[in-house]
C-alpha positions as CSV (number, residue, x, y, z in Angstrom):
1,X,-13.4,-41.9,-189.2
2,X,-16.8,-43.2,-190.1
3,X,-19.9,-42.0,-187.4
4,X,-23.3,-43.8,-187.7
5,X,-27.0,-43.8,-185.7
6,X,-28.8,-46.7,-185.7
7,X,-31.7,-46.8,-183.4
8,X,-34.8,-49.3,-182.0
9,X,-37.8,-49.2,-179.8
10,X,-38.6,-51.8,-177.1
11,X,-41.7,-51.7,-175.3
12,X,-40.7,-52.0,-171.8
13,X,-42.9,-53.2,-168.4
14,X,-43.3,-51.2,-165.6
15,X,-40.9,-50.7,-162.0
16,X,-37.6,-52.7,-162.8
17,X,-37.9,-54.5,-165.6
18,X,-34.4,-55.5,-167.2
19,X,-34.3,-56.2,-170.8
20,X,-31.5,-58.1,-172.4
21,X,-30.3,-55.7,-175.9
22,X,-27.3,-57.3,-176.6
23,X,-28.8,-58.7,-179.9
24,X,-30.1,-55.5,-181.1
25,X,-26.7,-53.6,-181.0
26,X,-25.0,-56.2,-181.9
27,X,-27.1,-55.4,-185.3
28,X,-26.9,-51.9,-185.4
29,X,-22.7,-52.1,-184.9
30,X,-23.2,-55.0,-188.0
31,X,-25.3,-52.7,-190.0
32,X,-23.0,-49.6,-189.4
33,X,-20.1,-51.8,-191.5
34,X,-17.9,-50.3,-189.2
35,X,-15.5,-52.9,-188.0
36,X,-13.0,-51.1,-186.1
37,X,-14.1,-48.7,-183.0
38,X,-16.6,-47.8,-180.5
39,X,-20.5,-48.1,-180.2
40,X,-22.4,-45.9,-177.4
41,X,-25.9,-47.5,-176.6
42,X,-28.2,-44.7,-175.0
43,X,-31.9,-44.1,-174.2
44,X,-33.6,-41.3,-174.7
45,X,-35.1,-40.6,-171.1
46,X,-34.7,-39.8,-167.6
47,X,-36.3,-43.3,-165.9
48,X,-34.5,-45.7,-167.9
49,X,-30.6,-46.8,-167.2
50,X,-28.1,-48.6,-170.1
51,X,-25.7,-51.1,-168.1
52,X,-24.4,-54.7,-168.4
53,X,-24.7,-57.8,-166.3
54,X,-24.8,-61.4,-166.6
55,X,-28.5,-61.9,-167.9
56,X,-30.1,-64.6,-165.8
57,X,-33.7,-64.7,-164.2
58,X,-31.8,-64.9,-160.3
59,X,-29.5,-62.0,-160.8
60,X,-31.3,-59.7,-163.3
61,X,-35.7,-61.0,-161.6
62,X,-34.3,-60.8,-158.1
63,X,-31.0,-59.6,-157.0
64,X,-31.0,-56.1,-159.7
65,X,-34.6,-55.3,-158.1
66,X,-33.8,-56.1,-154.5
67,X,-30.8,-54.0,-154.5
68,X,-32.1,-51.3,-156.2
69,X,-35.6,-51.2,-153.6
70,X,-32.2,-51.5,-150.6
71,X,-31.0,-48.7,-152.2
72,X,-33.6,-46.1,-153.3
73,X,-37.7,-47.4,-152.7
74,X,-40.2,-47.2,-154.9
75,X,-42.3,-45.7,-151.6
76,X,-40.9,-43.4,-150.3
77,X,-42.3,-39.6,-150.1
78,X,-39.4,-37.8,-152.9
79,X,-40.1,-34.0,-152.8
80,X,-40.3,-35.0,-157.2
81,X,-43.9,-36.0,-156.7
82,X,-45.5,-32.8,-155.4
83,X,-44.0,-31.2,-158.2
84,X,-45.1,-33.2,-160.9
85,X,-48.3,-34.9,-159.3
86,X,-46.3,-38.2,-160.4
87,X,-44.8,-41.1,-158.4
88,X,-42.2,-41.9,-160.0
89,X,-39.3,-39.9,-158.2
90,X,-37.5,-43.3,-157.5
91,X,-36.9,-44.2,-161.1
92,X,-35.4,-40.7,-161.5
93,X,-32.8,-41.5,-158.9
94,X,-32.3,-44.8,-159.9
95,X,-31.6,-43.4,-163.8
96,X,-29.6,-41.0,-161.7
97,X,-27.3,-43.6,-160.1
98,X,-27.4,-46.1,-163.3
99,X,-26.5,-43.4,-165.9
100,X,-28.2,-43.8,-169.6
101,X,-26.0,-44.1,-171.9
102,X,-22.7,-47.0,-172.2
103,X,-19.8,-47.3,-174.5
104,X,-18.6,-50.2,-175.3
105,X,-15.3,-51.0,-177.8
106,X,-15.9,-52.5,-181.3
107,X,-13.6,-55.3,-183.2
108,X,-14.1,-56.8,-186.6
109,X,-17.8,-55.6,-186.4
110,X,-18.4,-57.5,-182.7
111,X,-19.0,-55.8,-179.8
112,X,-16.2,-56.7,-177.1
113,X,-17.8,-58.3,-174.0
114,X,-16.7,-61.0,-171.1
115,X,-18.3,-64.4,-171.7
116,X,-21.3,-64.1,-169.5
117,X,-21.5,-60.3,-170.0
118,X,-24.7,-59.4,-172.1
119,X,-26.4,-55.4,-172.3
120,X,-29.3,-54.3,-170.9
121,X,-31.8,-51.8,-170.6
122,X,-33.7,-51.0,-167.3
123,X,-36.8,-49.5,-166.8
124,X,-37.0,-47.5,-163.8
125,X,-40.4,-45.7,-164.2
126,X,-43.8,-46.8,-162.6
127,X,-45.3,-47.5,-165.5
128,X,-45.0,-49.0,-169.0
129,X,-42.8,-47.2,-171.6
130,X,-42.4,-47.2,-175.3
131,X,-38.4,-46.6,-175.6
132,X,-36.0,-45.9,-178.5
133,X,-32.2,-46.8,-177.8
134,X,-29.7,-45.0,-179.8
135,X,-26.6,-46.8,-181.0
136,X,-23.6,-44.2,-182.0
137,X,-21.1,-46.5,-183.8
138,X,-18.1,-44.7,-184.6
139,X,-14.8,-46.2,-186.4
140,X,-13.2,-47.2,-189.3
């Protein structure tokens, strides 16, 4: 069994901006020449959240952000900002509730995924961030 790291860095916006990385581990899994296996795609932070989706402006501009301001609000009072002086107590939840990290099966160097199913990065935090995403291929 063959383990590789690849990694990248994506500038991301601030609040819930949803980033379509399905190109960029695509890559890494390609540049692992590892064609048989499994690649987990995580980011380094605790305001950020690896998933998948189908990427389109409605679902991932609108519906992702409205369900997640249903769900935990970027206003609300969270007992996180008197102990850090910070507002971004939401986007900890959020990460929380979203997880970081994914795994995704690998075959004949091509990420497995449904038709319409593409991966994505979210940034949770109130603010801009300069994020690396880690790609753990492992396989034969």
């Amino acid at each position: 069994m063959v383990v590789s790291l690849k990694t990248f860095n994506l500038k991301t916006g601030p609040y819930c901006d949803v980033i379509n990385i399905t190109n960029q581990v695509q890559k890494a899994v390609r540049d692992s020449n590892i064609n048989d296996g499994l690649v987990n795609v995580h980011v380094a932070g605790s305001t950020a959240a690896i998933s998948t989706t189908e990427y389109e402006p409605g679902l991932v501009k609108k519906d992702i952000e409205n369900l997640l301001e249903k769900l935990i609000p970027y206003d609300n009072n969270y007992a996180h900002h008197n102990t850090w002086g910070d507002h971004n107590g939401a986007g900890h939840l959020r990460s929380t509730m979203l997880k970081t990290s994914q795994t995704f099966p690998i075959h004949n160097k091509n990420i497995i995924l449904g038709t319409w199913q593409q991966i994505i990065l979210l940034e949770l935090d109130e603010k801009s961030r300069q994020r690396e995403i880690y790609c753990t291929i492992i396989g034969e």
